[in-house]
C-alpha positions in Angstrom: 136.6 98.7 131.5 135.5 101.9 129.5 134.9 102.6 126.1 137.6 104.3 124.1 135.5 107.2 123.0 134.7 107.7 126.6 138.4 107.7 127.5 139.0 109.8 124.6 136.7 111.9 124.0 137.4 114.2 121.5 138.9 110.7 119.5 137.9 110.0 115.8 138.6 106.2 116.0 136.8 103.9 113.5 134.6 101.5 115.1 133.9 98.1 114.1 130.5 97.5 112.5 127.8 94.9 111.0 125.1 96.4 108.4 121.8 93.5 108.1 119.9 95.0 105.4 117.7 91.8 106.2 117.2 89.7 109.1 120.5 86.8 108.9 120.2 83.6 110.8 119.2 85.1 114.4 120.3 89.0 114.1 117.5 91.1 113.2 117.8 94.0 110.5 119.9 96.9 111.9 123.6 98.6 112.8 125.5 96.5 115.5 128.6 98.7 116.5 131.6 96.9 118.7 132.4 99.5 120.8 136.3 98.7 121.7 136.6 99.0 125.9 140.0 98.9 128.0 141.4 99.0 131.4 141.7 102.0 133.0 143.0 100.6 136.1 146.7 101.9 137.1 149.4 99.7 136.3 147.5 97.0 135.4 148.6 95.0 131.9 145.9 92.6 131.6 146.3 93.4 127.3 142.5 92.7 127.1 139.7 94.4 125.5 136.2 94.1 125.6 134.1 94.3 123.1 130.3 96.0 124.1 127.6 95.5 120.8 125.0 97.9 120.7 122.3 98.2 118.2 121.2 101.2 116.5 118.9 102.4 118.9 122.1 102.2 121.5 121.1 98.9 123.3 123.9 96.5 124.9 123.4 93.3 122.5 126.4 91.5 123.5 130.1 91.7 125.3 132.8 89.9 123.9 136.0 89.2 125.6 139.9 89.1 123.7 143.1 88.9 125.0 145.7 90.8 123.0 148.1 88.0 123.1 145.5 84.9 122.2 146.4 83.0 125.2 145.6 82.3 128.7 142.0 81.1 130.2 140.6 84.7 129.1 141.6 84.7 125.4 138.6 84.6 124.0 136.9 86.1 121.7 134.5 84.3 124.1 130.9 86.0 125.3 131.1 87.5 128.7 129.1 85.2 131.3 128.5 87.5 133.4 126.5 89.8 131.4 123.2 90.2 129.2 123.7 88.3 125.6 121.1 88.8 123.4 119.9 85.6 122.0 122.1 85.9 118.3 124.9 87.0 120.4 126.9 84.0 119.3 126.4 85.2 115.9 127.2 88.2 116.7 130.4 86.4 118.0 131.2 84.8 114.9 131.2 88.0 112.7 133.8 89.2 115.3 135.9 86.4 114.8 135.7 86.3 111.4 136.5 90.2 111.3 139.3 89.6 113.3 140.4 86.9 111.3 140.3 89.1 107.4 140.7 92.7 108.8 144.7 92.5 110.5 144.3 96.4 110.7 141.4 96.4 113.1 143.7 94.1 115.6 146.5 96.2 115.0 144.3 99.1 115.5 143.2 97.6 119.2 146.8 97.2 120.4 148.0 100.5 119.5 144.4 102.0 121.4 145.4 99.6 124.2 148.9 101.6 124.3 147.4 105.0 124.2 145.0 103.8 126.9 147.7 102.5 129.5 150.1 105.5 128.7 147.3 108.3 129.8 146.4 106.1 132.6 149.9 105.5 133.8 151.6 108.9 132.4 154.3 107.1 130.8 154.7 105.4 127.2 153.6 102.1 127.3 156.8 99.8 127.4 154.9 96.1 128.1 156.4 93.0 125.8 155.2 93.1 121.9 152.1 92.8 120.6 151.8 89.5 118.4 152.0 91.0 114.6 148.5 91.2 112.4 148.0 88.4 110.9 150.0 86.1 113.0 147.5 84.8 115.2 144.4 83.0 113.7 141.2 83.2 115.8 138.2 81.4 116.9 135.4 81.3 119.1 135.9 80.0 122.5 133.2 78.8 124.9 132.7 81.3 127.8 134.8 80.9 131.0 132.7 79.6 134.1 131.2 81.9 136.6 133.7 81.6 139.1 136.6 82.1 136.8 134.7 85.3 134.9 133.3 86.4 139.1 137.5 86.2 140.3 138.5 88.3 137.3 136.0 90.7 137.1 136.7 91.6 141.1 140.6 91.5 140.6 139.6 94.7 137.4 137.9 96.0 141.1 140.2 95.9 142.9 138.5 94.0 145.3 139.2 90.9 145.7 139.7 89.5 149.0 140.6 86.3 150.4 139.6 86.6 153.7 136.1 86.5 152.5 136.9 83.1 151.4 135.5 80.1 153.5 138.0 78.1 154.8 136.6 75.3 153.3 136.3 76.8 149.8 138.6 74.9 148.2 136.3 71.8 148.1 133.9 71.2 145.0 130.5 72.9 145.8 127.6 72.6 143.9 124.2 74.3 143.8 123.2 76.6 146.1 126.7 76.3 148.3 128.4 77.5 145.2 126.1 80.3 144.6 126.6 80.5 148.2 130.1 80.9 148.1 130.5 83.1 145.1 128.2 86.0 146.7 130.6 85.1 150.0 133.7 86.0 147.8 131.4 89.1 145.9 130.6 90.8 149.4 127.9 92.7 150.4 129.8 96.2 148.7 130.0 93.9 145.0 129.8 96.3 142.2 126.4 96.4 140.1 127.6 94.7 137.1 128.8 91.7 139.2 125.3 91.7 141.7 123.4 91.2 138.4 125.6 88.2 137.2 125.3 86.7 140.5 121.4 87.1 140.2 121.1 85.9 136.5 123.2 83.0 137.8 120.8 82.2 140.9 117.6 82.8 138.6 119.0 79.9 136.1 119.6 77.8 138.9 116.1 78.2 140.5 114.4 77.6 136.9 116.1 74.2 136.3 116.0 73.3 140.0 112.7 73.5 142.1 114.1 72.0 145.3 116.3 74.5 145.1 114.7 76.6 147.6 114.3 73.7 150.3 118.2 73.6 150.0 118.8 77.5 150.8 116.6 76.8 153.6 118.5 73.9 154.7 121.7 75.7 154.5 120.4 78.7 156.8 119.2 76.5 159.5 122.5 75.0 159.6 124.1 78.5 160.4 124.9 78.2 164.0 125.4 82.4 165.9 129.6 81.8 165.5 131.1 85.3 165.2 133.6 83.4 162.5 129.9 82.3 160.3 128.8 86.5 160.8 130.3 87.0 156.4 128.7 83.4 155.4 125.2 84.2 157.5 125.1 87.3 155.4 125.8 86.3 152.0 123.0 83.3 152.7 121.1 85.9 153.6 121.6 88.1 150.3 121.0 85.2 148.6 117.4 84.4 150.0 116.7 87.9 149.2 117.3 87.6 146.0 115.2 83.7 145.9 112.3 86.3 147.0 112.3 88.8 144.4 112.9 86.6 141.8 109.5 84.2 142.6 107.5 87.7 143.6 108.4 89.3 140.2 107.6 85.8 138.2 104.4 85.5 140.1 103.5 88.7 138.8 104.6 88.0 135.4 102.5 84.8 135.1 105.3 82.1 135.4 103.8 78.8 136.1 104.7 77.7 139.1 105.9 80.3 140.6 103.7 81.1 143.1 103.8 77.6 144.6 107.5 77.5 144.4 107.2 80.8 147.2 105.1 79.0 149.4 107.6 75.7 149.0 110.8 78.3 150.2 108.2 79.9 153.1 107.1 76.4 154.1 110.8 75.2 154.3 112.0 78.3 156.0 109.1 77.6 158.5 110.0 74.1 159.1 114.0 74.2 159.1 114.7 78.1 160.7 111.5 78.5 163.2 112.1 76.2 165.4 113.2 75.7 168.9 116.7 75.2 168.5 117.5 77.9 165.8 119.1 80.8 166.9 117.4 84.1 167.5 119.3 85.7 165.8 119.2 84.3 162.7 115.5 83.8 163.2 115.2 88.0 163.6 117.5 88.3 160.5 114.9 86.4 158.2 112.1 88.0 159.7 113.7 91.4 158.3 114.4 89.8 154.7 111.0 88.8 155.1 109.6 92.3 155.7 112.2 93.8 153.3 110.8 91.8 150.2 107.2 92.5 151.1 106.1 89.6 150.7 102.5 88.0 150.8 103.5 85.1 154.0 101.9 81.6 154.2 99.4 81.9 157.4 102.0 79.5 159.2 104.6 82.5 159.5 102.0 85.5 159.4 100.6 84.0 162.6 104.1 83.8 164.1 105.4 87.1 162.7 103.4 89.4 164.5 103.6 92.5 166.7 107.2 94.3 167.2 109.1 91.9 166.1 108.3 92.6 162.4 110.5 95.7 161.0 108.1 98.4 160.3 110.4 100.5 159.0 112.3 99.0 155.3 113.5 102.0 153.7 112.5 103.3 150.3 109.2 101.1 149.2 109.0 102.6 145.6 112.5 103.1 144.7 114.3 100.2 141.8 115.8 97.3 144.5 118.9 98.7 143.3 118.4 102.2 145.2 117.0 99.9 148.3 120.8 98.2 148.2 122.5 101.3 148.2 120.7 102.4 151.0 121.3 98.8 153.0 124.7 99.4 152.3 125.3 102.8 153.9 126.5 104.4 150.7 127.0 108.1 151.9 128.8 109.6 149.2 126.5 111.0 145.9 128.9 110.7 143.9 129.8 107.3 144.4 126.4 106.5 144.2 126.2 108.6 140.6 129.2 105.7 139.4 127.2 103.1 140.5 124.2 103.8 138.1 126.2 104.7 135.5 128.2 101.3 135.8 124.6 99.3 135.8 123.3 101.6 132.6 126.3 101.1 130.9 124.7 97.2 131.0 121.5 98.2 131.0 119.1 99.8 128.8 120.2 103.6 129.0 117.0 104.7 127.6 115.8 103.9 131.0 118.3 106.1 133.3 116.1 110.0 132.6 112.9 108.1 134.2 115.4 106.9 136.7 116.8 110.4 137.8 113.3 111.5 137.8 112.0 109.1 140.1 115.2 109.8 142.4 114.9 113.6 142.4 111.5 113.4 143.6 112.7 110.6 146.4 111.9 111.2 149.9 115.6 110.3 150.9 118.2 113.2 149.9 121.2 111.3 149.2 118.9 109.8 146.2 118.3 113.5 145.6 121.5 114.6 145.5 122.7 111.7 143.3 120.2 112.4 140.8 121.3 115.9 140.7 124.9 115.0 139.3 123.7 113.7 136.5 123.6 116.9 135.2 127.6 116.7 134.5 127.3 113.6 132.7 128.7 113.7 129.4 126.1 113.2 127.5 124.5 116.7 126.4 121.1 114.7 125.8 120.9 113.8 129.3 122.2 116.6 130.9 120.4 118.9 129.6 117.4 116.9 130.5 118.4 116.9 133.8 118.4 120.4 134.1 114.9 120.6 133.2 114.2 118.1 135.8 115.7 120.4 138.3 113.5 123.1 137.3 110.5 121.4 137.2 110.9 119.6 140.9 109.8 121.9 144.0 112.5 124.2 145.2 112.5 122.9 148.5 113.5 119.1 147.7 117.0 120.9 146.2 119.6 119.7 149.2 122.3 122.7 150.9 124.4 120.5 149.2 123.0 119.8 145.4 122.5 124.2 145.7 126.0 124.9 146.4 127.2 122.5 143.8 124.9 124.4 141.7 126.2 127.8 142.5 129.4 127.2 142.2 129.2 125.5 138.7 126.8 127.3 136.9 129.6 129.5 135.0 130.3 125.6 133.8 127.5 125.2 131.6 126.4 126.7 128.1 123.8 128.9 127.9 120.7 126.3 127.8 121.8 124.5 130.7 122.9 127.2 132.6 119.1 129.1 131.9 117.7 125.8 134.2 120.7 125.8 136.6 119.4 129.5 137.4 116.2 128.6 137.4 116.6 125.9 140.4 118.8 128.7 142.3 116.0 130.7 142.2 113.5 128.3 143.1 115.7 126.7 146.0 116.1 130.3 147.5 112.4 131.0 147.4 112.1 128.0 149.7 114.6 129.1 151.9 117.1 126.5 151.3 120.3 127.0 153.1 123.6 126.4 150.9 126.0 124.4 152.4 128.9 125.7 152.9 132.5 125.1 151.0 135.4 125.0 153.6 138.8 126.9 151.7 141.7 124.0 152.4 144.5 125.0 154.7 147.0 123.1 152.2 146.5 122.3 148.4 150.1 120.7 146.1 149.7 120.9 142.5 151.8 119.2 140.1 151.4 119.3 136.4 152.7 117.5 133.2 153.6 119.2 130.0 151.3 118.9 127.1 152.0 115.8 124.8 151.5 115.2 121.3 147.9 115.9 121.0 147.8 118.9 123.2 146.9 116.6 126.3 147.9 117.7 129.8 147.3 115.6 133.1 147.3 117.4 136.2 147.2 116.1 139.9 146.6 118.1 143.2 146.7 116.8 146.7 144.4 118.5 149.7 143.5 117.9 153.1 139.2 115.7 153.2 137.5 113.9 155.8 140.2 113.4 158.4 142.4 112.3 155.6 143.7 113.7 152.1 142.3 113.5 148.7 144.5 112.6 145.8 142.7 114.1 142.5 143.8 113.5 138.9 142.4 115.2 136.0 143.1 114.7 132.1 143.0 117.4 129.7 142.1 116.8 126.3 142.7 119.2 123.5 139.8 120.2 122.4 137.1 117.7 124.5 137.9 120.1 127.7 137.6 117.5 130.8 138.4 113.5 129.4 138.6 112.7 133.3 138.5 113.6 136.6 139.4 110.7 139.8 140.3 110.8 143.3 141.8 108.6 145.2 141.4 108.1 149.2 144.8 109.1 151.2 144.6 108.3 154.6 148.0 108.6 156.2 150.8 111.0 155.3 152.6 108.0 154.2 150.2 107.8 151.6 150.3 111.4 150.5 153.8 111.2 150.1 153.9 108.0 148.4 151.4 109.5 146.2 153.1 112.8 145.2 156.1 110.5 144.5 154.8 108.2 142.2 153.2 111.5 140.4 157.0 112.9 140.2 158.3 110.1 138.8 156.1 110.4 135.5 157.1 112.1 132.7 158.2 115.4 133.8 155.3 116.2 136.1 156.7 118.8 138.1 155.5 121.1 141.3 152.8 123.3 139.9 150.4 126.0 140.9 146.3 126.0 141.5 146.5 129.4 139.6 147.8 127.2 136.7 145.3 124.4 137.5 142.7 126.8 137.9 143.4 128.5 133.9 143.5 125.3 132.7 140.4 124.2 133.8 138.9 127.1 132.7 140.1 126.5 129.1 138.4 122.9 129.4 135.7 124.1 130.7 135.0 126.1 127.2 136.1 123.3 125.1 133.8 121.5 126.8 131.2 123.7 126.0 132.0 123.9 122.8 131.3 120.1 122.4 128.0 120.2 124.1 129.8 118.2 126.8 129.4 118.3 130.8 132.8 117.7 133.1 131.6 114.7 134.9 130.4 114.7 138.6 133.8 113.9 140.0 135.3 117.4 139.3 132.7 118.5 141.0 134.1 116.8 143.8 137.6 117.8 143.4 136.4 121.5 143.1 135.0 121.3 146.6 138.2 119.7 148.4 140.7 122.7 146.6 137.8 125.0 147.5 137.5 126.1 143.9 134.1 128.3 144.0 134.8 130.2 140.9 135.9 128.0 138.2 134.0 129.9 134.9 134.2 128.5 131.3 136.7 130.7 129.8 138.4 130.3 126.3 142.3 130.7 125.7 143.9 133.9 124.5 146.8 133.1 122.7 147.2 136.4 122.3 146.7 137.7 125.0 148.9 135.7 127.3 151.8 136.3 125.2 151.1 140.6 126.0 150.7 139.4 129.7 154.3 137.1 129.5 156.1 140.4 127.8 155.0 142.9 130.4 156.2 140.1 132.7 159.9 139.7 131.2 159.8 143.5 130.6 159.0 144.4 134.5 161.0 141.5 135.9 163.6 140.5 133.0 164.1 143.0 131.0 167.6 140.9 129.5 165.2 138.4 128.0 164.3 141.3 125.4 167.5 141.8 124.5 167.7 140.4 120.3 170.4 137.9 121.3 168.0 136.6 123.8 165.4 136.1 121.0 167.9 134.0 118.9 169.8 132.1 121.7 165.7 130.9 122.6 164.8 129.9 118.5 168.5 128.5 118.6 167.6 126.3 121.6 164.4 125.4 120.8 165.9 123.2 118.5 166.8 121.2 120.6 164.2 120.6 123.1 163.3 117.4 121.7 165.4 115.3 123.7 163.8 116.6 126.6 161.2 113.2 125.7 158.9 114.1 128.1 158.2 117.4 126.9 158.8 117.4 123.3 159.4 113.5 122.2 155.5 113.1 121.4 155.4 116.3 118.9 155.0 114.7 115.6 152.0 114.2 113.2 151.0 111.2 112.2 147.9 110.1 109.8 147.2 110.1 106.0 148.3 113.7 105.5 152.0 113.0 106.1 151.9 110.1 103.8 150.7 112.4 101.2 153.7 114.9 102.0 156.3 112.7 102.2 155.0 109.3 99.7 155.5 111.6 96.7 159.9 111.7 97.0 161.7 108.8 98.7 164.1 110.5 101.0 167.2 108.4 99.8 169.4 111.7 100.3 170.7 114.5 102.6 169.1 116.8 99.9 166.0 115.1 99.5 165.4 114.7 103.1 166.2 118.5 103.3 163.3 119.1 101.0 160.7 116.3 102.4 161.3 118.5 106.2 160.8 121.6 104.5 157.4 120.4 102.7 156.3 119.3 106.3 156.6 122.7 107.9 155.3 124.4 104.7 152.4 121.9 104.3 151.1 120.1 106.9 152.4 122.3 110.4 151.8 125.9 108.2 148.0 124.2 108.4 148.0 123.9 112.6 150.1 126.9 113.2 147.4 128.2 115.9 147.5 125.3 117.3 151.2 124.6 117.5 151.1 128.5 119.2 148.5 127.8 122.0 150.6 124.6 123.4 153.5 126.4 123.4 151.9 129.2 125.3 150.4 126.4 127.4 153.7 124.9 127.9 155.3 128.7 128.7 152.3 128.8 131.1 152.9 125.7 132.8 157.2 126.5 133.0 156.3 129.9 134.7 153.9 128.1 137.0 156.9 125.8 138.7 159.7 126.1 140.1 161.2 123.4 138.7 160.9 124.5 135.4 163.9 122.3 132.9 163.2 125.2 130.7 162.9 128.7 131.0 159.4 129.8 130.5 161.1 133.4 129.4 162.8 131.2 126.2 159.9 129.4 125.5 157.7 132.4 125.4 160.2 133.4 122.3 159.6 130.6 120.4 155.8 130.9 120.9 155.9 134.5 119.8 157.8 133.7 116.9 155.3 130.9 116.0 152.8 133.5 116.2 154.7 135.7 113.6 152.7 134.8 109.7 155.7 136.1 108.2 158.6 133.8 110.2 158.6 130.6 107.8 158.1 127.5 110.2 161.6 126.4 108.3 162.7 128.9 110.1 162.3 128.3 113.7 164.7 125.2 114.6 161.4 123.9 117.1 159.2 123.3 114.2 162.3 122.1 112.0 162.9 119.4 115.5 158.7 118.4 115.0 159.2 118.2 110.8 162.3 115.6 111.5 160.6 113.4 114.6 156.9 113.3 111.8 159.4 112.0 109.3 161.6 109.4 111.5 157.9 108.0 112.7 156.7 108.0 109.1 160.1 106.1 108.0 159.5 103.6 111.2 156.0 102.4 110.3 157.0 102.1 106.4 159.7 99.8 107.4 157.5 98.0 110.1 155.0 97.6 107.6 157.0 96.6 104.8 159.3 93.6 107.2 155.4 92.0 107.9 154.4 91.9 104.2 157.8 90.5 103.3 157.8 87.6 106.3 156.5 84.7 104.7 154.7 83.5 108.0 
């Protein structure tokens, strides 16, 4: 689930919000906003949305869940058991029902964002059954789902979910600390943050309301016999006593009565049921290195047993969050994996605390903590990245990685001008130490394919290349405007998989064989925007930009004007029939009908507040009135984004020279955008904008009528 700002960047989308001017019932005095989050998984139509409640000082407050449709076990609005409520998030609750409930437009307003989502995710307009109408469903509060329920749904959005981690005998009712048990069995070792910390919450309510809980963990791993089938159960016992340890260490420290006594009840139980004759070694050796891991103070029984070389001595990073000591348990190897994970637990979390964080990892003794602090200076946010920048500077030169220099060298040309003063900086200081940049291998194969630009001025592009023994599949969404929305890549191991994934690409919307010179302009162009925002790529094009062995990607703004001289010389060396005047007409004559190519054209219409004021003045009850209603909207409202409407068409002549494929010539479309350039050519007078004038008024005359069938239905 992501926010919808975060998926759109560059989007303008109200957001639900509650003003206390004083304290009310529970909810202190302050701004709660609903940030509205969706699924970004492919072809997934779970028609859900998630509701994440920070305050005005940008803390998580509460997450609500709602189902689109107002049925099934996850309708909701229900709080989300799996994460942090804060203790009025019930209220908090209520005021979403009751928003829901007198405000239709905001629910309307969630499943048209929920269309826009899945349509960028899955390149094609969203067709899944109808949304219930506004106002047709009534809602109310619904108590939270159970763990297990919430735990199996949150791992499906994973992707994860597996049932040979299943026991077989998990069908039976457990209780206690077998359920807990079996939930971190189904979880896994490689669970995701956000459910590792609802596991956790889960086992710390359990310990608080049961003391002899602890005795029973113990029971349960002295009845683990050495069976290679009990190797999955062993561990997630195992994870689980871990977790029993921190939780009485850090109470201990925090003053909780009881606590320390309740550590030296587990110890003494682990003593009596796991050390003894009959208990394998192995599992004995395995609690000895939990043991050691936590660090914690033993009763004398075990200290006098555990001695010599068969306590660990070596336990990884001592002063590093338990979170980096997991990573590290887990074998994570790639940074930027690890850079998803801590954004995924701050995006629960308190966010303020993620620059102290990075800090603490940059100076880190371990350089894959080093290098995953180091990407945080693509994040989005221009706060932090610029933060992280001077971080870099401020560290010693020679803690910079070969890696985290040659990522920095070959983005610097990324950044604006205060960032990239630090980037140069760290250069400099790395170089001094001698630091040796790792090298970037050139690929020996690289497919690009590209879509058009929709609507908004969007474009998705994909590119396969050769990684690790395998291929990389790597996807990245344009947005007009915010530069780089997103960047992913997806693991292709076979050359099954590369072909099934360059089909799948093909068979969305008119994405057609491109070129990584195209990909490589594009990116430039988004690179600016970004700039112009304030706003870092992310770390994953990063990533992508070292498979395609892109070394000189440099922020560079579009030239309309200038790619339209560069097309001309182009037609006039190679074409020079294109130039002929009946050429020029033939292409504005055409143009006109480009919109049934859907793909390319279907989205091009306005939509918004300005077109009701163009068109609510005259009914367009005749030929002659609807005559003048299209001429107001080129005249009016497309006169006002004529730029724009000129650099996506020299985009899209861009991105038809770039292919073979091309449904269009690029040499006609290159005539329409010229004549789009031209102040003195009336947009009436170039069929194109005529074709985007009639599909802003059909739209118009399709919501009117939507609108006006629900006020007139009794229900």
């Amino acid at each position: 689930m992501k926010p919808f700002q975060q998926i759109f960047p560059g989007a303008q989308a109200p957001a639900m919000t509650l003003e206390v001017a004083h304290k009310s019932g529970r909810i202190p005095q302050g701004k709660y906003t609903f940030l509205e989050c969706f699924c970004t998984r492919p072809a997934c139509d779970c028609r859900r949305v998630v509701f994440l409640v920070i305050d005005g000082k940008m803390r998580h407050r509460a997450q609500i869940h709602l189902s689109l449709d107002d049925e099934g076990p996850f309708s909701g609005p229900h709080l989300d058991p799996v994460s942090y409520q804060a203790p009025y998030a019930d209220e908090l609750l209520d005021f979403c029902v009751h928003s829901l409930n007198s405000c239709p437009d905001w629910f309307e307003r969630l499943q048209r964002h929920y269309g826009e989502v899945r349509e960028l995710v899955d390149g094609t307009p969203y067709c899944g059954k109808p949304f219930p109408l506004p106002g047709q469903l009534f809602f109310r509060a619904m108590p939270s789902p159970d763990l297990e329920s919430s735990l199996r749904e949150s791992l499906r959005h994973d992707g994860r979910l597996c049932g040979s981690r299943v026991r077989p005998d998990a069908g039976k009712a457990l209780n206690g600390i077998e359920r807990l048990v079996e939930l971190s069995l189904q979880a896994g070792a490689d669970a995701s943050v956000a459910v590792t910390i609802a596991l956790r919450e889960e086992l710390h309510r359990h310990l608080l309301a049961n003391p002899p809980a602890c005795e029973e963990l113990a029971a349960l791993l002295a009845g683990l016999s050495g069976d290679p089938d009990e190797v999955q159960e062993r561990a997630a016992t195992l994870r689980l006593l871990r977790h029993t340890l921190d939780f009485y260490t850090v109470e201990a420290q925090g003053g909780l009565p009881g606590a320390r006594l309740q550590m030296q009840r587990l110890q003494k139980a682990l003593w009596s049921r796991v050390f003894h004759d009959d208990a394998p070694a192995a599992l004995q050796h395995d609690v000895i290195a939990v043991l050691a891991e936590a660090r914690v103070t033993l009763i004398p029984e075990l200290e006098r047993m555990i001695s010599g070389d068969v306590f660990p001595q070596d336990v990884g990073e001592p002063f590093l969050p338990g979170v980096m000591k997991r990573f590290i348990a887990s074998g994570l190897v790639s940074p930027f994996v690890g850079a998803d994970e801590i954004l995924g637990l701050f995006t629960l979390s308190d966010a303020e605390m993620l620059p102290g964080l990075v800090w603490e990892m940059l100076n880190a003794d371990t350089p894959l903590l080093r290098d995953i602090a180091a990407l945080f200076i693509y994040n989005a946010d221009t706060e932090l990245s610029r933060g992280v920048a001077r971080m870099l500077a401020a560290v010693e030169g020679g803690s910079i990685t070969p890696e985290t220099l040659s990522r920095l060298i070959v983005t610097r040309n990324w950044f604006d001008d205060p960032v990239r003063g630090s980037v140069d900086e760290v250069i400099g200081n790395a170089r001094k130490a001698r630091v040796a940049c790792a090298h970037m291998p050139t690929p020996s194969e690289v497919s690009v394919l590209a879509g058009p630009l929709d609507g908004a001025g969007n474009q998705l592009f994909y590119a396969v290349a050769p990684d690790s023994g395998g291929h990389a599949g790597g996807t990245v969404s344009l947005q007009e405007g915010g530069g780089v929305a997103e960047c992913t890549l997806t693991r292709l191991s076979s050359r099954t998989e590369v072909d099934a994934f360059l089909a799948a690409v093909r068979n969305r919307g008119c994405c057609i064989d491109s070129s990584l010179d195209y990909l490589n302009l594009r990116i430039a162009h988004a690179l600016a925007q970004g700039n112009e925002q304030g706003r870092a790529p992310g770390h994953w094009l990063v990533r992508l930009a070292e498979i395609l062995g892109c070394n000189r990607w440099k922020a560079a703004p579009l030239d309309a004007g200038r790619e339209l001289e560069a097309m001309l010389e182009e037609i006039a060396e190679n074409s020079p029939l294109f130039l002929e005047p009946t050429e020029q007409v033939a292409s504005l004559e055409e143009s006109g009908e480009w919109c049934r190519y859907r793909a390319l054209f279907g989205g091009w219409k306005e939509e918004g507040s300005a077109v009701t004021r163009v068109v609510g003045g005259t009914p367009p009850d005749s030929s002659r009135n609807v005559t003048a209603v299209i001429e107001r909207l080129c005249d009016q409202l497309l006169e006002q984004k004529r730029q724009t409407l000129v650099d996506r068409l020299v985009l899209q002549a861009l991105w038809l020279k770039s292919s073979p494929q091309a449904p269009i010539a690029w040499q006609r479309m290159y005539h329409v955008a010229q004549a789009m350039a031209d102040p003195s050519i009336a947009l009436k007078e170039i069929p194109l904008a005529v074709s985007v004038a009639k599909q802003t008024l059909k739209a118009y005359q399709a919501r009117t009528a939507s609108r006006d069938g629900a006020e007139g239905d009794p229900a």
